[in-house]
N, C-alpha and C positions, 0 to 999 in steps of 0.2 A: 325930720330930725337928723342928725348927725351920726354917722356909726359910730360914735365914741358914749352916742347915751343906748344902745342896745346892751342886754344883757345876753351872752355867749353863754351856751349849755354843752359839752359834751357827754352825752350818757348822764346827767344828772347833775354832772357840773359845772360852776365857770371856766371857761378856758379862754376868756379875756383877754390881752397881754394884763400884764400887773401896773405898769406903767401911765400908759393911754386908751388902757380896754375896747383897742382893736383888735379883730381879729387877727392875729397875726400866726396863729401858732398854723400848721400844714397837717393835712393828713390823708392818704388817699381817697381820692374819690368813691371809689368803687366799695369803698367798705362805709358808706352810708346807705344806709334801711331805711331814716324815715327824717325829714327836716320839717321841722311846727313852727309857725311863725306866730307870736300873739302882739297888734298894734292896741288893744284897750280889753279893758275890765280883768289887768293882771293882777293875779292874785297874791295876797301875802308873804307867800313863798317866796317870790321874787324882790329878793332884797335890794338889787341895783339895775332894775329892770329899767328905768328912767322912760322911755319912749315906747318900747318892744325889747318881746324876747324870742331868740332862735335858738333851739333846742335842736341837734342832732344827734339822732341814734346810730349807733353801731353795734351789727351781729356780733351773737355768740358764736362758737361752735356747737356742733351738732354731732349723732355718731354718724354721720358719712364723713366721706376724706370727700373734702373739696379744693380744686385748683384753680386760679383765673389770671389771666393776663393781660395787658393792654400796651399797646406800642413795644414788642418787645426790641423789634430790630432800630439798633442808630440808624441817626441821620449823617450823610458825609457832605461836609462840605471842602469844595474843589476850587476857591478862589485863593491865590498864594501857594497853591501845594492845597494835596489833600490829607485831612485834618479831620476830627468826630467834630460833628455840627451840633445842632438843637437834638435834642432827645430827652422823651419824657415816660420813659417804660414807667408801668405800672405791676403789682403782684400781690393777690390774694390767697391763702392758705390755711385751712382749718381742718378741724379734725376732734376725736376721742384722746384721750389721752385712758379715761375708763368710761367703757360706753353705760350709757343710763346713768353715769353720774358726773365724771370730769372731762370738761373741753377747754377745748383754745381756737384762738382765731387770728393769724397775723393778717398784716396789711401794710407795704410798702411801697413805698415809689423813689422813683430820682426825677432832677431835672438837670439839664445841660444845658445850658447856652452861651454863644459866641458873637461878638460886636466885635466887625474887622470895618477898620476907619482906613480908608483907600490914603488919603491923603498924607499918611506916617509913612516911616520906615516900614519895611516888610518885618525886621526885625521885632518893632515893638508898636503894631498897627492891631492889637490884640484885646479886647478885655472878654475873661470867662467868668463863667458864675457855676457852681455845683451848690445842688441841693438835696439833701436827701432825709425822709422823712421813714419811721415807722413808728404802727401802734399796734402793740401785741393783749390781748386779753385771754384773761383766765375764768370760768364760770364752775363750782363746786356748788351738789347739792345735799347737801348735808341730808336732807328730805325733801317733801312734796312742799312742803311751806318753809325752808328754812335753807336760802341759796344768797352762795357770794361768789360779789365780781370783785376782778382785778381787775387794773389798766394799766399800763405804761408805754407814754406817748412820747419820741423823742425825737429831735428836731436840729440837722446841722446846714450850714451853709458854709460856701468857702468862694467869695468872690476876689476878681484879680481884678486890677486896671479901674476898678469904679471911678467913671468920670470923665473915660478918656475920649478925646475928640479934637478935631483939626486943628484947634486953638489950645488946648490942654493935652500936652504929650505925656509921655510915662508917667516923668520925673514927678508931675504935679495930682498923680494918681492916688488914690488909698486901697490899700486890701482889707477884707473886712473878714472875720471868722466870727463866727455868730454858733451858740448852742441853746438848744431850751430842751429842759425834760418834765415831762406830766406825770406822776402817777398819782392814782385812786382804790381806795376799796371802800366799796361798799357792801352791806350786809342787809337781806331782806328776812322778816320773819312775820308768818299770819299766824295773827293768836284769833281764834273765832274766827269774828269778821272784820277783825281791825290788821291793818300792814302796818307794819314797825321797820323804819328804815332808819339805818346809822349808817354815816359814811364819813370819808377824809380824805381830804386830798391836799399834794401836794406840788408845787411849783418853782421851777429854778430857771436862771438866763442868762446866759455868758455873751456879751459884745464888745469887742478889738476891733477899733477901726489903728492899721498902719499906713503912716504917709510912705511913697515911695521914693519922695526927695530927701 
């Protein structure tokens, strides 16, 4: 099947694009827990499940302070002069806010990267891309049975030069600014033995493509 007929889960919900319900939305790696993949016998809940669904969890905080890193050092690149190259640091942080009842949990990353086309000018032999993503959560427990989560997932990008190459110079480039933000709350409550879960979410997308001729 196609990935445009999977249904996307973050924490409970879709996070689909809205558009062509690809994956599209970012978020660090290292702040996934647990990915469930289901290809048949999905259940009713899965309203736009079409083929399969991927559900990905992401921690809460906890009362310890937790810190974690990944690639924190740039890459330099030395072709033309030396310049920040590829770079894809990563960063995780959590924590109490009141232990035994309110936590948080961020999780951030960037990406960099640089396409140098030998055969332009030195001047404008160039196309970069920035990306940077983060998802912050909130966990309150009101009680033993009765706990809510926040989320807010948000999502920018800022490309230069899209497109450029020995036949296509500056002029016939696009810049593209792109933004998407997530948020969610959900609310859990056990009455007996029954779970009573309400939630909402919400989803936005900003994309400017600029020609540069």
């Amino acid at each position: 099947a196609r990935s445009e007929e999977t249904q996307y889960l973050l924490d409970g919900f879709e996070i689909g694009d809205p558009v062509n319900n690809t994956l599209s939305a970012r978020f660090n790696v290292d702040a996934t827990r647990a990915a469930e993949v289901q290809t048949g016998r999905i259940g009713a809940g899965y309203a736009h499940s079409g083929a399969n669904v991927l559900s990905l969890e992401t921690p809460d905080g906890d009362d310890k302070w937790r810190f974690g890193t990944t690639n924190p050092v740039p890459g330099i690149n030395i072709q033309n002069g030396v310049r920040l190259g590829n770079w894809y640091p990563r960063f995780t942080f959590s924590g109490p806010i009141r232990r035994g009842r309110f936590w948080f949990s961020d999780a951030a990353s960037l990406q960099h990267t640089i396409t140098l086309v030998r055969e332009l000018p030195a001047d404008a032999n160039t196309s970069t891309a920035w990306a940077g993503d983060n998802l912050f959560h909130l966990q309150y427990n009101f009680s033993p049975k009765h706990i809510l989560h926040a989320s807010f997932l948000y999502n920018r990008t800022q490309d230069v030069n899209i497109g450029l190459d020995p036949l296509n110079p500056q002029s016939t480039t696009l810049d593209l600014h792109q933004q998407r933000a997530f948020v969610s709350l959900r609310d859990q409550i056990w009455l007996y033995d029954t779970l009573i879960e309400l939630g909402v979410a919400a989803d936005g997308e900003e994309q400017d493509f600029s020609p540069q001729g």
